[in-house]
C-alpha positions as CSV (number, residue, x, y, z in Angstrom):
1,X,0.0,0.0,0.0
2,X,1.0,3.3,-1.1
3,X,1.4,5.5,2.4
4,X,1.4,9.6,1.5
5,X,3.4,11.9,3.6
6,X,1.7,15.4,2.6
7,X,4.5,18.1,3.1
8,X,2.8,21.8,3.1
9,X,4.0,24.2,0.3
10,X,3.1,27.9,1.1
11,X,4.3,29.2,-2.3
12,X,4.6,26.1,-5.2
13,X,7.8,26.2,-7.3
14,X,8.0,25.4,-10.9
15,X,10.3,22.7,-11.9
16,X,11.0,20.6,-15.5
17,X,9.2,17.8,-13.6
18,X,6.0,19.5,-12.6
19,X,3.1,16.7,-12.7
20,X,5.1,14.0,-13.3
21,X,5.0,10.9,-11.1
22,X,8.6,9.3,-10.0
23,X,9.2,6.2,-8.6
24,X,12.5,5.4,-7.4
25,X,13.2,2.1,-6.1
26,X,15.9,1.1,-3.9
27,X,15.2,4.8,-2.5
28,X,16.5,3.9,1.0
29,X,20.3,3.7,-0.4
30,X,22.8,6.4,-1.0
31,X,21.9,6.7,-4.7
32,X,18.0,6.4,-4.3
33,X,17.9,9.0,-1.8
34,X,19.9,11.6,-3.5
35,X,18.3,10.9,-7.0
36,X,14.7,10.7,-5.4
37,X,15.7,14.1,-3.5
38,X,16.8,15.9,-7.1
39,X,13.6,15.2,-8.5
40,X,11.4,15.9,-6.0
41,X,13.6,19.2,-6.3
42,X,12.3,19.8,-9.8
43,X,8.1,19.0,-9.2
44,X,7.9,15.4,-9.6
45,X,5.4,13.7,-7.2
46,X,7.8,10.8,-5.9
47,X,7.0,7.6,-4.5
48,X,9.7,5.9,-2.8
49,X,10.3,2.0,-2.9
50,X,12.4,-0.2,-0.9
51,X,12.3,-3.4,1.6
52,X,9.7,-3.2,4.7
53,X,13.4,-4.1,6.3
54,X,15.0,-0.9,4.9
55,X,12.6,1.1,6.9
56,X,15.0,3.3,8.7
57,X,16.6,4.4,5.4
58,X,13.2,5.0,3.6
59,X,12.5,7.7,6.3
60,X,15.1,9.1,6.0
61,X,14.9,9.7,2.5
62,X,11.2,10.9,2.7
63,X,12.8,13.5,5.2
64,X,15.4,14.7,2.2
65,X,13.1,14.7,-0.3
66,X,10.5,16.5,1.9
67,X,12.6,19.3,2.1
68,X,13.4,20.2,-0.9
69,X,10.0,18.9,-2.7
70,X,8.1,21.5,-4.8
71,X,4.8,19.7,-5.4
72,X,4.5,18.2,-2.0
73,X,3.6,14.8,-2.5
74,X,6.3,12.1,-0.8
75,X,5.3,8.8,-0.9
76,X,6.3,5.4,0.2
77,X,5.8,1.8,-1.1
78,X,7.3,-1.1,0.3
79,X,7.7,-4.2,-1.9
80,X,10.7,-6.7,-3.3
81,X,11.4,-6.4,-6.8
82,X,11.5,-9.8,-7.2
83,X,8.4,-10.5,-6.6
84,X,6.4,-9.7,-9.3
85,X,2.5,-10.1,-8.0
86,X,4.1,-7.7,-5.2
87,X,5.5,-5.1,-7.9
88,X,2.2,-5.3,-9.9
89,X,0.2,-4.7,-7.2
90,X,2.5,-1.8,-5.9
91,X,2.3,-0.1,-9.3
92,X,-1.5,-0.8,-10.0
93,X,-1.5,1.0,-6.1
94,X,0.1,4.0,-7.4
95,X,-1.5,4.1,-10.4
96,X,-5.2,4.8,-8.2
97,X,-3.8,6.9,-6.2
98,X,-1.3,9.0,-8.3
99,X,-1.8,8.5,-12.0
100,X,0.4,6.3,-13.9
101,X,4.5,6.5,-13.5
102,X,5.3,8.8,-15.7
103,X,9.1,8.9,-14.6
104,X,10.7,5.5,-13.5
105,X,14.4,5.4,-11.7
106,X,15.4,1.5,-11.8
107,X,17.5,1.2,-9.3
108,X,17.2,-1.7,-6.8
109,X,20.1,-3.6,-6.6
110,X,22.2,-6.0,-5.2
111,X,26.4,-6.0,-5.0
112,X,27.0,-9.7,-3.4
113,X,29.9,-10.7,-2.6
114,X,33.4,-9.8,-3.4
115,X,35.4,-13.0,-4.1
116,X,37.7,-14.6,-7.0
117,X,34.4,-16.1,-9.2
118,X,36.4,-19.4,-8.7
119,X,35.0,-19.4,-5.4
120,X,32.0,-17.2,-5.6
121,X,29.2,-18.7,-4.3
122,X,26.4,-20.1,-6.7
123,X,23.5,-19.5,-4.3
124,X,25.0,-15.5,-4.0
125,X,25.3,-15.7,-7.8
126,X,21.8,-16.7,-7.9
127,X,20.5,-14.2,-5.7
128,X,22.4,-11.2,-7.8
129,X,21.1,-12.5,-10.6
130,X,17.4,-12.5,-9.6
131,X,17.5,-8.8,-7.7
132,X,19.8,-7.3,-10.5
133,X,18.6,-8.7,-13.9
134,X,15.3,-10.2,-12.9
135,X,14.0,-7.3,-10.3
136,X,14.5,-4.4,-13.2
137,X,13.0,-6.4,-15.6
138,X,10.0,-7.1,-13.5
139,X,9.3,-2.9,-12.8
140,X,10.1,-1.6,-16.0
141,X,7.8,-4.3,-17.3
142,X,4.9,-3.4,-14.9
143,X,5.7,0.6,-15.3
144,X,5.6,-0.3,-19.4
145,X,2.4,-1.9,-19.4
146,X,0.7,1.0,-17.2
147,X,1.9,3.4,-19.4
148,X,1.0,1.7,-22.6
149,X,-2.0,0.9,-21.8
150,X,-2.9,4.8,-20.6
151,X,-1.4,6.1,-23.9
152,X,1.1,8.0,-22.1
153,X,4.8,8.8,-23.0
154,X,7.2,7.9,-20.0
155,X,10.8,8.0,-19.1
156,X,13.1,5.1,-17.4
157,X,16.3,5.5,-16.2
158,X,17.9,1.9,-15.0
159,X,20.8,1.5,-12.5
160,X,23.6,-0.3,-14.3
161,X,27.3,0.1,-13.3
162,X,30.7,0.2,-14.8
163,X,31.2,-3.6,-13.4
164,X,28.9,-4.4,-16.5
165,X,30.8,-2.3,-18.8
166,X,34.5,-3.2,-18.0
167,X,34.4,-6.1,-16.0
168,X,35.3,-5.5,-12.0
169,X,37.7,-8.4,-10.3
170,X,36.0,-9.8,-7.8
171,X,32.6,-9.1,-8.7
172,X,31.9,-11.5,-11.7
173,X,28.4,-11.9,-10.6
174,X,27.7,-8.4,-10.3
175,X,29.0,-7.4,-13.2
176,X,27.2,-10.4,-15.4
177,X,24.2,-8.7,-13.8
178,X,24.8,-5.0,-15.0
179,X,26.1,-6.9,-18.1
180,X,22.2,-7.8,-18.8
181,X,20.7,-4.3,-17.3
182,X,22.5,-2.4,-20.3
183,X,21.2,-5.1,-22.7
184,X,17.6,-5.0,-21.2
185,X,17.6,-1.4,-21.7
186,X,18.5,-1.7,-25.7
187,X,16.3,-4.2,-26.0
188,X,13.5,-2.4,-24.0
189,X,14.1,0.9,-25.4
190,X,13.6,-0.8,-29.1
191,X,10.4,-2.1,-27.8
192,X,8.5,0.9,-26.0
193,X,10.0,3.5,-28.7
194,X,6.8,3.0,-30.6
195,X,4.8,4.1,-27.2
196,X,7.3,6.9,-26.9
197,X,8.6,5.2,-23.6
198,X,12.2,6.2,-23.8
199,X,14.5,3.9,-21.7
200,X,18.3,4.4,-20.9
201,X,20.7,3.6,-18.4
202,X,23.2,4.7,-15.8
203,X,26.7,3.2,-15.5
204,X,28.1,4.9,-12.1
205,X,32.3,4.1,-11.4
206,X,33.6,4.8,-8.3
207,X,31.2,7.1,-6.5
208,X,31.4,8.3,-3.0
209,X,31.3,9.1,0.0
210,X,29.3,7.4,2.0
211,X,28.6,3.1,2.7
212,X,28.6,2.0,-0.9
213,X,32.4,3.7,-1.4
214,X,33.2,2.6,2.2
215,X,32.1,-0.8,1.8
216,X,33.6,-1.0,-1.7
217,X,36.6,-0.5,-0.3
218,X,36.7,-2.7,2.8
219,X,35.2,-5.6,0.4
220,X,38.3,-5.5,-2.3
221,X,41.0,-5.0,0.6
222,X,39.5,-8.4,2.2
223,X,39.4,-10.9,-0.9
224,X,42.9,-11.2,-0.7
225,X,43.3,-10.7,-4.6
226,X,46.2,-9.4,-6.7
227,X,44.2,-6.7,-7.8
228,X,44.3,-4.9,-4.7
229,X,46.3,-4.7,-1.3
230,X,44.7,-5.5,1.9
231,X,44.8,-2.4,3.5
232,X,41.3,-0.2,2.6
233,X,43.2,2.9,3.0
234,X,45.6,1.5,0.1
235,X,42.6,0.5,-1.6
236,X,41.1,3.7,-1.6
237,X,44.4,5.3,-3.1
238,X,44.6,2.1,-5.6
239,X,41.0,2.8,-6.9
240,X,41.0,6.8,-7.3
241,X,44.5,5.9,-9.6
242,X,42.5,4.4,-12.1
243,X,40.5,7.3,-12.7
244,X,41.4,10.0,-15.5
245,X,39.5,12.9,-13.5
246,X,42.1,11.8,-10.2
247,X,38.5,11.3,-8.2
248,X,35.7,9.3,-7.1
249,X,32.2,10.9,-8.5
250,X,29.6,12.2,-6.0
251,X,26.4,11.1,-5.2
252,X,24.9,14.2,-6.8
253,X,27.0,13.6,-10.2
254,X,24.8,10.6,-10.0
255,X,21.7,12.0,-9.6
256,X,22.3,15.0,-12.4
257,X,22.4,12.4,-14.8
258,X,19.4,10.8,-13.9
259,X,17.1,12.9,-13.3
260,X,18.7,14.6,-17.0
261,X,17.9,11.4,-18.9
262,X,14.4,11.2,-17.1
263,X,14.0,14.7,-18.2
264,X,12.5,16.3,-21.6
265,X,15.8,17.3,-22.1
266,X,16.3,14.1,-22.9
267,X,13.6,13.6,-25.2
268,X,15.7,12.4,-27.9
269,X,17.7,9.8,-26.1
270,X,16.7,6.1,-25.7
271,X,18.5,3.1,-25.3
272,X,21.6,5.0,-24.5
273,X,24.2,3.7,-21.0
274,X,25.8,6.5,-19.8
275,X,29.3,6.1,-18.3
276,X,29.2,8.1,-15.4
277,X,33.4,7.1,-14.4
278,X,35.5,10.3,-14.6
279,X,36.9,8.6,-17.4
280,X,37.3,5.0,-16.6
281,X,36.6,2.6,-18.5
């Protein structure tokens, strides 16, 4: 169920996302919170997904998002992406209440574990696979067919990573997964064109601060690879070397991009991945 926190605007703004509906999932994260905060920023109504268990995190990002929102509406949904009577359900929910998703950020995801794939776990490989490839293709499909089916253009922005355009060491399950989020969103954006649904996606490098740097770092230092040393601080240093630009991007770099694609100013780009890596490839 779809629960409304109604923040009171004395004086409206205008934004480029006035009367458009966002749903961000994965909202309680770093990347979700910021990006769900931008648009609410520029008018869009948002509703804000994540796991009943990432409850803390979802307030907290209703909080950000209240404070800078120009239309007022905050909303919150709680579902798995996995699940796809759950996701249906959720988006058929907003739908009543809202109007149809006109603006989709895709970006639930899982990072697994950070081992040598020759002794990755299959059951963790599994369970990328489902939340990472399986979970965005379950809400872009249920945003798709709202949206056809109302006759209405839309926007979708998917979270994919530089892990799926490179390779990562260490990763080989996440970056199969992000792999098959840029090809979804090809194939996808071939598909909706004709319903002017434009779909594109988001490759984020390095991007910090905060837990997904943090635990980035910590993860690579412990597996004990030849890729990295096993100090994090070494790590840290190690990581920011392979970038052109000398630094990690910021969460806001992230968000820019998103909310740009999701944007009219976007209106002529679909099935595009954009590299957002200071230069990295």
């Amino acid at each position: 169920m779809v629960k409304q926190s109604q923040t009171e605007i004395t004086s409206p703004g205008h934004g480029n996302l006035d009367g458009k509906v966002a749903l961000v999932t994965g909202a309680a994260g770093d990347i979700g919170r910021t990006t769900a905060a931008k648009l609410a920023s520029q008018g869009a109504d948002v509703v804000l997904a994540d796991l009943a268990q990432a409850a803390d995190g979802l307030s907290k990002t209703v909080q950000e998002c209240e404070k800078v929102s120009l239309s007022g509406v905050v909303a919150t949904s709680t579902f798995d992406v996995t699940e796809a009577e759950a996701v249906n359900a959720a988006v058929d929910d907003i739908t009543s209440t809202f109007g149809p998703v006109d603006l989709l950020f895709n970006n639930a995801g899982y990072q697994g574990a950070f081992t040598s794939i020759a002794d990755y776990s299959i059951d963790d490989m599994r369970r990328v696979l489902d939340v990472n490839v399986a979970g965005v293709f379950i809400v872009l499909q249920a945003v798709a067919r709202v949206l056809r089916s109302a006759g209405r253009p839309g926007a979708i922005v998917n979270t994919a990573s530089m892990a799926g355009v490179g390779g990562a060491p260490n990763m080989s399950a996440y970056s199969a997964s992000k792999f098959a989020v840029i090809g979804i969103t090809k194939s996808a954006a071939k598909d909706l064109a004709a319903f002017s649904i434009r779909v594109n996606s988001v490759s984020p490098g390095f991007i910090g601060p905060g837990m997904m740097w943090e635990r980035q770092v910590e993860l690579q230092a412990a597996a004990n690879s030849s890729h990295y040393s096993s100090n994090p601080t070494d790590v840290a240093d190690e990581m920011i070397a392979q970038i052109p630009l000398g630094r990690y991007g910021s969460l806001d770099e992230v968000a820019d991009a998103v909310s740009f694609l999701l944007s009219d100013q976007a209106s002529y780009l679909t099935g595009v991945n954009l590299e957002i890596s200071g230069g990295a490839s």
